[in-house]
C-alpha positions, 0 to 999 in steps of 0.5 A: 448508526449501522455497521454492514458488510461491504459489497461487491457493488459500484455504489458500495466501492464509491460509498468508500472512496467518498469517505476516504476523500473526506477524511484524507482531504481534512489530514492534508488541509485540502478541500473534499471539493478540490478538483482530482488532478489526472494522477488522482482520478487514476488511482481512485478507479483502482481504489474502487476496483480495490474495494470491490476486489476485497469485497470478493476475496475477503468479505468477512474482513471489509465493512462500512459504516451508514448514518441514516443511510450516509456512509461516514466510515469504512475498513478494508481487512484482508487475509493472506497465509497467517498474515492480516492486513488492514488495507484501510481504516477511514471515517468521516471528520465529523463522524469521528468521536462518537464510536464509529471507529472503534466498531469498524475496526473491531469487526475488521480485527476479527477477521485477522483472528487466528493470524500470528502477524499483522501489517498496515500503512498508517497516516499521520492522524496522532489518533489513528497511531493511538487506536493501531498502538493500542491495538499491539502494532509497533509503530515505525516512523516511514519517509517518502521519496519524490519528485523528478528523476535526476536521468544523468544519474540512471548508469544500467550496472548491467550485472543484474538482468532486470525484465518485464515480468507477467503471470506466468511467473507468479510462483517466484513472486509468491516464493519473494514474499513468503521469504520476506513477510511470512505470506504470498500475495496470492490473488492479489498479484492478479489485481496487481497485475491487472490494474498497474502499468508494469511489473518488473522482474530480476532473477538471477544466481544471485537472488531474485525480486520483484517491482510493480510500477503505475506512472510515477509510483513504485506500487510495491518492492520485493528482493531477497537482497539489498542489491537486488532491490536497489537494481530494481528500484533504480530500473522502475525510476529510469521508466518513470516517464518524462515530466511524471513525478516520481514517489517512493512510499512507507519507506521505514528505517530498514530501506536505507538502501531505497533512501540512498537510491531516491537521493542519488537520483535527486528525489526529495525525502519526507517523513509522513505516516506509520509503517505498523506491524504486530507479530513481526519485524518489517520486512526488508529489503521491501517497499510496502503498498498501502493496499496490499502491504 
């Protein structure tokens, strides 16, 4: 077994996203060989430009795991001002037992040593919630919404301007996020930007926010009030397009007003997976993204 650092490289970015395939494939009761739908194929060209991503700014945080020159595990860590994130933390079902998590996710804490607080998005493996508790993390049960939007109920209150936004308007978004996590996103709004279809941007007397939108997903959500948020929310499901499932992702208890959005606009409601923190209260009004927190 060997435990290397992540590279900068096609094949180490595929080496992840085969055993995120493998392991998220057993948690959800699927085949590894069940064919990708086109939503699915879109998003693991932006995991693989994610891991590749995190492997330039963060190397010290992300590592993968070799059997005899097989990858069977992976963890992506990042740093941003005082805040580490685990953006991923996967092994292969039949690798697990045997150690391979436990160093994985010890070479990627100490990349977050130093660092006051710490964020992750957790599935519902009852073993991954054990490892994150015992970790320090305070676990906090999340809720998903989707499904199609429900169009008759997308009424524009008009009082909060909602606009495209674009890099030139990094600055407020850093500002949103330090306010609400203790940290900017930084360099990873550039990835952000680059590889999500829209950000969406309110700023006004009022307050102000942000929201990144791909096809049916809301990526991530910041605002510095419930209103302001709600505004955003309802705008980036009014533009989900026709026949597109919507999904609304780690929405814990403090998203209330996220929850009564989704309902309103018909979106079913789940729960699935772990919004965890350390050091921290969850942020709010906010829509986490599993891979930037």
């Amino acid at each position: 077994m060997m435990v290397r650092p992540l590279r900068d490289t096609a094949a180490d970015a595929e080496a992840v996203l085969a055993v995120a395939r493998a392991a998220f494939a057993d948690l959800d009761g699927r085949s590894p060989d069940e064919p990708v739908t086109a939503a699915g194929a879109r998003r693991e060209v932006r995991n693989a430009a994610r891991a590749r991503h995190l492997a330039r700014t963060d190397p010290d945080g992300c590592w993968l795991a070799e059997h005899e020159g097989e990858p069977v595990g992976a963890a992506l860590s990042l740093r941003r001002e005082g805040l580490w994130v685990l953006t991923l933390f996967v092994v292969r079902p039949e690798a697990q037992g045997n150690g391979v998590g436990r160093l994985l996710l010890e070479r990627a804490a100490a990349y977050g040593r130093g660092c006051l607080r710490g964020m992750l998005c957790a599935s519902p493996s009852p073993a991954a919630a054990r490892r994150y508790r015992k970790a320090g993390f305070t676990l906090h049960p999340a809720m998903r919404l989707t499904g199609a939007v429900d169009r008759s109920g997308l009424v524009d209150p008009g009082d909060i301007p909602v606009h495209p936004g674009n890099a030139t308007q990094l600055h407020l978004l850093d500002s949103v996020d330090r306010r609400l996590r203790g940290s900017a996103h930084g360099v990873d709004h550039g990835f952000m930007l680059a590889h999500f279809e829209e950000l969406l941007v309110a700023d006004a007397l009022a307050g102000s926010g942000y929201c990144y939108r791909d096809g049916g997903e809301v990526m991530l959500l910041a605002a510095t009030s419930k209103r302001i948020a709600a505004r955003l929310l309802r705008e980036a499901l009014a533009r989900v397009p026709e026949g597109t499932e919507a999904r609304v992702e780690f929405l814990t208890a403090e998203q209330e007003w996220a929850v009564d959005v989704g309902l309103e606009l018909g979106l079913g409601l789940q729960t699935r997976g772990y919004l965890a923190v350390r050091g921290m209260k969850p942020p709010s009004p906010y829509v986490p993204n599993g891979g930037f927190l």
